[in-house]
C-alpha positions in Angstrom: 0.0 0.0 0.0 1.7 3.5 -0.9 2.3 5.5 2.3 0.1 8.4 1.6 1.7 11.9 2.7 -1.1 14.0 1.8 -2.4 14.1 5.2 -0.2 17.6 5.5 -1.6 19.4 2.8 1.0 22.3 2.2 3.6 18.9 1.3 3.9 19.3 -2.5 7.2 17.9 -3.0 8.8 14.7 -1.7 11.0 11.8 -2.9 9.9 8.2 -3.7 10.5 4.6 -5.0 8.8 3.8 -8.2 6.7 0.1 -7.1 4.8 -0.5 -10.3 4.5 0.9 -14.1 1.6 -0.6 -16.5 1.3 0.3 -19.8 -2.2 1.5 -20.3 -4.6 3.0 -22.9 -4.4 6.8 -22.0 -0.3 6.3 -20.5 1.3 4.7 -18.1 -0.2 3.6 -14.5 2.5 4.1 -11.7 2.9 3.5 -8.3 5.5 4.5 -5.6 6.2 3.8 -2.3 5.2 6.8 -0.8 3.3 9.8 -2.6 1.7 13.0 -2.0 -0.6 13.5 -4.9 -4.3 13.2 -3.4 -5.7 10.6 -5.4 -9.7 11.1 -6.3 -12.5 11.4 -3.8 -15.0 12.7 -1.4 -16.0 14.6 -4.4 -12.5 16.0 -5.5 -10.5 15.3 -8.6 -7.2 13.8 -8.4 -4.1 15.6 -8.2 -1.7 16.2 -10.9 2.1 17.6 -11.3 5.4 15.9 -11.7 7.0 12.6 -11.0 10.7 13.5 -12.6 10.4 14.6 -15.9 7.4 12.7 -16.7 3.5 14.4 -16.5 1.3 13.3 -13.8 -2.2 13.2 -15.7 -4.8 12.0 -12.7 -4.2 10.0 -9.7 -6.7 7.9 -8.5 -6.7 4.9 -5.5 -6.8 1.2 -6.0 -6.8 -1.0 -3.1 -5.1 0.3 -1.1 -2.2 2.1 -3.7 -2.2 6.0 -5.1 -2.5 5.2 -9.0 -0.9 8.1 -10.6 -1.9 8.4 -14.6 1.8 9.0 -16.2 2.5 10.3 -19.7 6.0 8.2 -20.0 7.2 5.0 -18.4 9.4 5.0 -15.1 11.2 1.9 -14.2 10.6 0.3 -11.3 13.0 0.6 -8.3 13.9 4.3 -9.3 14.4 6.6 -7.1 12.0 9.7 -7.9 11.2 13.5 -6.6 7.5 14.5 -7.5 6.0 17.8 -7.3 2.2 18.0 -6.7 0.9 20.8 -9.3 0.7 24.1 -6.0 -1.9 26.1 -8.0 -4.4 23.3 -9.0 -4.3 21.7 -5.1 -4.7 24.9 -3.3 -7.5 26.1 -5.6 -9.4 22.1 -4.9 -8.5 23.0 -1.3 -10.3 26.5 -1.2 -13.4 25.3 -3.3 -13.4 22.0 -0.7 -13.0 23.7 2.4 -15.1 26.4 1.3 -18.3 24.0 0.7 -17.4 22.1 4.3 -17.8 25.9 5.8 -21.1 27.0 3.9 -22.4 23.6 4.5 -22.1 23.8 8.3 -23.8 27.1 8.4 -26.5 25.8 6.0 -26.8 22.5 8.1 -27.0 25.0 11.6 -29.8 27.0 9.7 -31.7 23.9 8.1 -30.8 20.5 9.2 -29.8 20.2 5.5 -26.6 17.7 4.3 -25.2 18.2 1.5 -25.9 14.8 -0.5 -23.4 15.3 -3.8 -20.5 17.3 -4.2 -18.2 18.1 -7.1 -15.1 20.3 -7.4 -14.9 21.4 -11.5 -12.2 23.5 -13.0 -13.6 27.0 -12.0 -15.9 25.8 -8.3 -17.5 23.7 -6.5 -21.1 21.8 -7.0 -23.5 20.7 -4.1 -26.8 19.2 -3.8 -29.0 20.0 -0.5 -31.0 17.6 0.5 -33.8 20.6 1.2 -35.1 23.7 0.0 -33.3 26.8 0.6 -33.8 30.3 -0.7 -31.7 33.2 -1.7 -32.0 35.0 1.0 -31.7 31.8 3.5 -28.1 30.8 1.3 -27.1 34.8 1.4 -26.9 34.7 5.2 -25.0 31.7 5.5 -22.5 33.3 2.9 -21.9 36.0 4.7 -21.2 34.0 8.0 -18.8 31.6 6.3 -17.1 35.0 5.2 -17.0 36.1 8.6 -15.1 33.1 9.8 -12.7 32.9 7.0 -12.1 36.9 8.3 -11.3 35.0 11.5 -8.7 32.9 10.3 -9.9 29.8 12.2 -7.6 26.6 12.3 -8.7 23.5 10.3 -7.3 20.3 12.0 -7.2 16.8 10.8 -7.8 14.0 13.0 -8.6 9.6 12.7 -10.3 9.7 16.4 -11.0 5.6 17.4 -14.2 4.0 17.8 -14.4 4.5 21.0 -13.9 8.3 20.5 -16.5 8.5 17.3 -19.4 7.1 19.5 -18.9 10.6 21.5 -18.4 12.9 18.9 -20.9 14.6 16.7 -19.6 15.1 13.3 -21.3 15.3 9.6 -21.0 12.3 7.2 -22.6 10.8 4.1 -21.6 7.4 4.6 -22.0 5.4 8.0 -18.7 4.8 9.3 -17.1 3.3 12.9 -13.4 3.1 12.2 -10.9 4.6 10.3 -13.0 8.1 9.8 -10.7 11.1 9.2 -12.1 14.1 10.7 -11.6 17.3 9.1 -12.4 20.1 11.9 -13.0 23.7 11.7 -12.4 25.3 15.1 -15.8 25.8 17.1 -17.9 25.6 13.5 -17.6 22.3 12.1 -16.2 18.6 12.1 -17.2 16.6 8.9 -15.7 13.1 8.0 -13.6 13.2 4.6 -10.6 12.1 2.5 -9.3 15.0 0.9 -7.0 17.5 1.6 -8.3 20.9 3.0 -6.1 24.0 4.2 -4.6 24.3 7.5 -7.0 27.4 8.4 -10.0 29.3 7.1 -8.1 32.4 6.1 -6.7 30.0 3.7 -9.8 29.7 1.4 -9.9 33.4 0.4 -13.7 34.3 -0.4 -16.6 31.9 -0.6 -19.1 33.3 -3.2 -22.8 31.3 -4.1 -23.0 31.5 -7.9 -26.5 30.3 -8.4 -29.0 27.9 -7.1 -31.7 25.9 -8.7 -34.1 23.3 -7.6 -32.7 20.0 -8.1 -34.8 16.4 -7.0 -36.6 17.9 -4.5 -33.6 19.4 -2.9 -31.1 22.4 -4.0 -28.4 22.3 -6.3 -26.1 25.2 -5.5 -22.7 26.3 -7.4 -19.9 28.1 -5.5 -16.5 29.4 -6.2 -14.2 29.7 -3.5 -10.6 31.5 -3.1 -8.4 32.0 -6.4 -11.5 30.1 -8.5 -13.8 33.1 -6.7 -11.3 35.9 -7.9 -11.1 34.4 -11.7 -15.1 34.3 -11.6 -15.0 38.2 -10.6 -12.4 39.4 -13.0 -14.7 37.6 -16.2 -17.9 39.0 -14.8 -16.2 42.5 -13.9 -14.6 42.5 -17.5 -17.9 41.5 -18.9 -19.5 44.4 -17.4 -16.8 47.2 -18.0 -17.3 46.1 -21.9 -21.1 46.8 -21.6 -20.9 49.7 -20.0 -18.5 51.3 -22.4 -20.7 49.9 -25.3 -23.5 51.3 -23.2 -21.7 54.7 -22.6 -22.6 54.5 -19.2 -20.7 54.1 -15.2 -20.2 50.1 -14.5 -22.6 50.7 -11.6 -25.3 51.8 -14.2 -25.1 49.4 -16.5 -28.2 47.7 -15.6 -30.2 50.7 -15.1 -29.4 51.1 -19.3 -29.7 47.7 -20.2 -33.3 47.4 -18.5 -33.9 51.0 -20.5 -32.8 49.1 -23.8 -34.9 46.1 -23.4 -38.0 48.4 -22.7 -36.8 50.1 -26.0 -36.7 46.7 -27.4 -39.9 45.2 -26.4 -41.8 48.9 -27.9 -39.4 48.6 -31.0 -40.9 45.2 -31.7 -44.1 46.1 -31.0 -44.3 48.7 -33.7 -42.7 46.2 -35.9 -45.2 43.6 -35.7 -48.0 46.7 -36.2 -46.3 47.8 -39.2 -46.1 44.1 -40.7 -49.8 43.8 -39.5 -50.6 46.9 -41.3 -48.4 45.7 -44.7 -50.1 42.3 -44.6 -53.3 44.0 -44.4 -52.3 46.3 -47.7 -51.0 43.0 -49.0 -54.4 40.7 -49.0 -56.0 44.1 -49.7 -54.5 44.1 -53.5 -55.0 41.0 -54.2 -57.0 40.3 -57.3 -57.4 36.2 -58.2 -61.0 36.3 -60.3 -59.7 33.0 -61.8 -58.5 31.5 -58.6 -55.7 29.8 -60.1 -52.7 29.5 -58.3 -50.7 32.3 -57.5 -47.5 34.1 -55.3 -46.9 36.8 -53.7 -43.6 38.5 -53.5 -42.6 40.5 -49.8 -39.3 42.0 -47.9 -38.7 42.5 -44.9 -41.6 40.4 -43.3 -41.1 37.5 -40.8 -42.2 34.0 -41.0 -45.2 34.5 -39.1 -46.6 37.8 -41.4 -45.9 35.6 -44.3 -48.4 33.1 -42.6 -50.5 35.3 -41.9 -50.9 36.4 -45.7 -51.2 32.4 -46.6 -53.6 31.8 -44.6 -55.9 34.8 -46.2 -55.0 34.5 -49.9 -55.4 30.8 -49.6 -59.3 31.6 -49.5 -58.9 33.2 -53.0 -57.5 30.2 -55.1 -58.7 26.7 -55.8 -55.1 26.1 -56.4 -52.2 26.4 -54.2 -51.1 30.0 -53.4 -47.0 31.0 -52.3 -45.7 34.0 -50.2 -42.0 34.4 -50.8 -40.1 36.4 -49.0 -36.5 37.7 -49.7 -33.3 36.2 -47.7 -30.1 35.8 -48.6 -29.4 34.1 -51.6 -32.7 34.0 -52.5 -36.2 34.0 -50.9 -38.0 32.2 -47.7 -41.5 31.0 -48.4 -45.1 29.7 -46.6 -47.1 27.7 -49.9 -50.5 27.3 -48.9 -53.6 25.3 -50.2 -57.3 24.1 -49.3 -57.4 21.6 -52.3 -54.0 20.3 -53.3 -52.3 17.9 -50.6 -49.1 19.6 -50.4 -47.2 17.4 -48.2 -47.5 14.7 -51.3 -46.0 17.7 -53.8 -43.6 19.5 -51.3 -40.8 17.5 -52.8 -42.0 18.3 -56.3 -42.3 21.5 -55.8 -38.3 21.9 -54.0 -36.8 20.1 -56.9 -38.6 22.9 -59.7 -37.5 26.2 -57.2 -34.4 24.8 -56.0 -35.3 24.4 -52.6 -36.1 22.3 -49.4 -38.7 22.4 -47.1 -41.8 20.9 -45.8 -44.9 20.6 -43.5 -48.4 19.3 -43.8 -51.4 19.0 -46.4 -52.5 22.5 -46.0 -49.2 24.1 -45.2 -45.7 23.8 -46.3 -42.7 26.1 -45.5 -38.6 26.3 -46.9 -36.6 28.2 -48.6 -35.7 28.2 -52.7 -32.4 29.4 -54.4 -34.4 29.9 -57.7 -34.7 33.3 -59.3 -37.7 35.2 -59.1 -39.1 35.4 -63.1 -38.5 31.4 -62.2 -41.1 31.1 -59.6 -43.4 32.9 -61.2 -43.2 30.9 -64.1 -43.8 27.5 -62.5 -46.5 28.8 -60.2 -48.3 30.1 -63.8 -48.0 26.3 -65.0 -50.4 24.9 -62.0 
């Protein structure tokens, strides 16, 4: 069994024996003597780094060992040094001990556990087993980021069985022996595997990035420490680029976005009375005494105005009438007919314009690349 050193988290580098090296499909799976690299669980990826000159991928545990995912072989019985990767463990640290801190609060507050947890590249994932509301999880936030002010040790500890039975301490899995504690100092104590940092000033920040119902329960995203400060510099990018596009202080941008989108909304508004007005003219000039087939050329209409028009020249033709309206590289159109099953002629009628589409017996809709004096001229042959 490798002697696993990861017990003092702020242990990156060490020196080891190389045990084992199997060839597999995505490198090389090797195992030393003694290792640092955290190997995944509890809800946290594996470490990765440096074992000599060769690229830890992933680490993972396998009865017992710390399987470390290798990009080149190592010979067995050499001596190595390996280097845990600093930035990536101490931003899985923040995130980790971060969610152990909201979670107590949350549990204090609610009675909730936290039932699924998931460190990703940029913050951490957990499912409440319970309800909880904005305003519920923006307390707790803000106590979690009052004890990180107060720099508050985190201890590890494997108390016996006889010690467990008088302990009260947060777990998802019923254990009696071999539980590692991981204890913040007069706010938590919470059986898990991974490493966490030595105190609460450690994690940084803890910030809630969003919530959302999830099985009953809540599934809430955080991002803790250096993950937390990445997530702030996007956003606060994000919104120093609207703001100048908006012409207006960062702390006003949504007072002018919420101004545009009113502008928006009575914008489209007038549009759709002004294609209501155009499709009105439209059917208006309309003149089919023969009620053959016919079409019916627009721009600058949507696809629902050009339905619109269908459906109210269809009445004038025992045929099958067409609205075409003009896109890019030539035109959009809604073929309508009470008579003619167009669904049976819709590929017919593709292969003469050029085009492809389809839809029902009364209604079909596509687009055609054919030229204009071309339509016209096959919907005159009907």
């Amino acid at each position: 069994m490798t002697e696993k050193l990861f017990d003092d988290s702020t242990l990156i580098e060490f020196d080891a024996v190389v045990t084992g090296c199997d060839k597999v499909k995505n490198g090389y799976e090797i195992t030393l003597d003694r290792s640092a690299f955290f190997p995944e669980g509890g809800g946290q990826q594996g470490d990765r780094g440096m074992i000599g000159d060769t690229y830890v991928l992933d680490t993972f545990e396998r009865a017992g060992e710390v399987i470390h995912i290798c990009s080149a072989f190592i010979e067995v019985g050499k001596r190595v040094h390996g280097v845990v990767d600093k930035n990536i463990r101490l931003r899985r640290m923040q995130n980790h001990s971060g969610e152990h801190l909201l979670m107590a609060f949350i549990h204090k507050m609610l009675g909730y556990d936290n039932v699924g947890f998931r460190v990703g590249s940029a913050g951490a994932m957990l499912d409440l087993n319970g309800v909880i509301s904005h305003e519920q999880l923006r307390q707790c936030e803000q106590q979690a980021n009052e004890a990180i002010a107060e720099d508050l040790p985190v201890t590890i500890s494997y108390p016996d069985s006889e010690e467990l039975k008088k302990l009260t301490y947060r777990s998802k899995l019923d254990m009696t022996e071999n539980v590692r504690l991981v204890t913040i100092e007069e706010i938590d104590v919470c059986a898990c595997c991974a490493p966490h940092v030595s105190s609460t000033g450690k994690i940084g920040l803890i910030k809630v990035l969003s919530l959302e119902n999830y099985k009953g329960g809540t599934r809430v995203y955080i991002a803790c420490g250096l993950d937390a400060l990445d997530v702030f510099r996007n956003r606060s990018c994000s919104i120093y680029k609207i703001s100048t596009m908006l012409s207006a202080k960062p702390d006003m941008a949504e007072v002018y976005v919420e101004r545009l989108l009113e502008e928006n909304i009575r914008l489209k508004k007038q549009i759709a009375e002004t294609e209501r007005q155009r499709a009105e003219e439209i059917t208006n000039s309309i003149k089919n005494d023969d009620r053959k087939s016919f079409c019916i050329f627009t721009k600058g209409l949507s696809r629902d105005v050009m339905r619109e028009i269908a459906n109210r020249a269809v009445l004038m033709t025992d045929g099958i009438t067409g609205v075409f309206g003009e896109e890019n590289n030539g035109f959009g159109y809604v073929i309508a007919s009470e008579n003619v099953p167009l669904r049976s002629v819709a590929g017919e009628i593709n292969a003469a314009l050029d085009g492809k589409g389809g839809g029902s017996d009364k209604m079909i809709q596509g687009s055609v690349r054919a030229y204009r004096e071309r339509i016209e001229k096959y919907f005159s042959t009907l």
